[in-house]
C-alpha positions as CSV (number, residue, x, y, z in Angstrom):
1,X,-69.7,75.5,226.1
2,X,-70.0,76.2,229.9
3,X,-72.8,78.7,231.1
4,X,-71.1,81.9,232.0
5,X,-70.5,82.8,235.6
6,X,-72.9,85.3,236.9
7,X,-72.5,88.4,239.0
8,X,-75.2,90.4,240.5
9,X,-74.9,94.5,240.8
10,X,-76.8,96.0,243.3
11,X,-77.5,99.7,242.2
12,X,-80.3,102.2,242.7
13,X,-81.6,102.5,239.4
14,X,-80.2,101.8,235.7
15,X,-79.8,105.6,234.6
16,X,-76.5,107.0,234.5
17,X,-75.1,108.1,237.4
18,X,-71.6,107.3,238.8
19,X,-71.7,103.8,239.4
20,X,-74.0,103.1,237.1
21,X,-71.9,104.3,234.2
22,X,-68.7,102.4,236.0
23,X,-70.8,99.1,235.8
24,X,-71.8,99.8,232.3
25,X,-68.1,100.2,231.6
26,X,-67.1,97.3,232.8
27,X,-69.9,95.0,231.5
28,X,-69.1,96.4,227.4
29,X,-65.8,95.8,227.7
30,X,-66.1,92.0,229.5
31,X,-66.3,88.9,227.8
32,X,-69.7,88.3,228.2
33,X,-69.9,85.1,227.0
34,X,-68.0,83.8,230.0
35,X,-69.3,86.5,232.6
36,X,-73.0,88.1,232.7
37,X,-73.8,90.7,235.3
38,X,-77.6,90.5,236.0
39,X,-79.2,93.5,238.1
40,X,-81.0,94.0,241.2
41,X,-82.1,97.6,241.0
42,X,-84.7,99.5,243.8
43,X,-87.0,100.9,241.4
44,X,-89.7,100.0,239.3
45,X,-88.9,102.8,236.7
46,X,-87.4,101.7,233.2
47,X,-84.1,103.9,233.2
48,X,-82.3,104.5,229.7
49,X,-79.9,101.6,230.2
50,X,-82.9,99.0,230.4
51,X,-82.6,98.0,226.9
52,X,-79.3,97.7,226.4
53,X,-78.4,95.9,229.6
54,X,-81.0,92.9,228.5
55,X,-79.6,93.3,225.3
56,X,-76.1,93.0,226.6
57,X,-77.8,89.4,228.4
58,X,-78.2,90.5,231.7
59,X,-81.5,90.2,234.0
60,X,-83.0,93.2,235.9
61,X,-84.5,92.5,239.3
62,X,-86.6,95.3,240.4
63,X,-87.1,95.4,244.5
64,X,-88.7,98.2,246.4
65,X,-86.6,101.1,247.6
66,X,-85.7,100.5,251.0
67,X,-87.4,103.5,253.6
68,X,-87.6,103.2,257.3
69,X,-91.6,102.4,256.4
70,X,-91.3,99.9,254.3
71,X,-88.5,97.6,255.8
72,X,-90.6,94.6,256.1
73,X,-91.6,94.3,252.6
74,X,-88.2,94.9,252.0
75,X,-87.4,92.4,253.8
76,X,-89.5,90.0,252.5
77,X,-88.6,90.9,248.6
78,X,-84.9,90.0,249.4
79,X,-85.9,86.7,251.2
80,X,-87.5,85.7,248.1
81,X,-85.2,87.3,245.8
């Protein structure tokens, strides 16, 4: 069987807010065994969908919030992402 095609979302955290809860919507009701959604999320916090999304197959990759500070390690995480 063929690997399934993956998608990253790019979302703030995994708690539930609007697009959050859209994604989540979507990613119960694919077929996951032919699409996986993996996560890039800026926050280090483990939100209340953590466990299901790795449960669900996807990855979580956590990257620091972007501030007007911080925008070379920013940078730099997304180069290396």
């Amino acid at each position: 069987m063929k690997e399934p095609i993956r998608v990253l979302q790019v979302l703030g955290t995994t708690g539930l807010g609007g697009a959050e809860s859209r994604v989540m919507d979507l990613y119960r009701n694919i077929d996951r065994e032919r699409v996986q959604f993996d996560f890039a999320v800026h926050t280090s916090k483990k939100d209340i969908l953590t466990k299901r999304l790795k449960r669900f197959g996807g990855h979580i990759y956590r990257l620091p919030r972007f501030q007007v500070y911080n925008w070379i390690p920013y940078r730099t995480a997304w180069r290396s992402f």
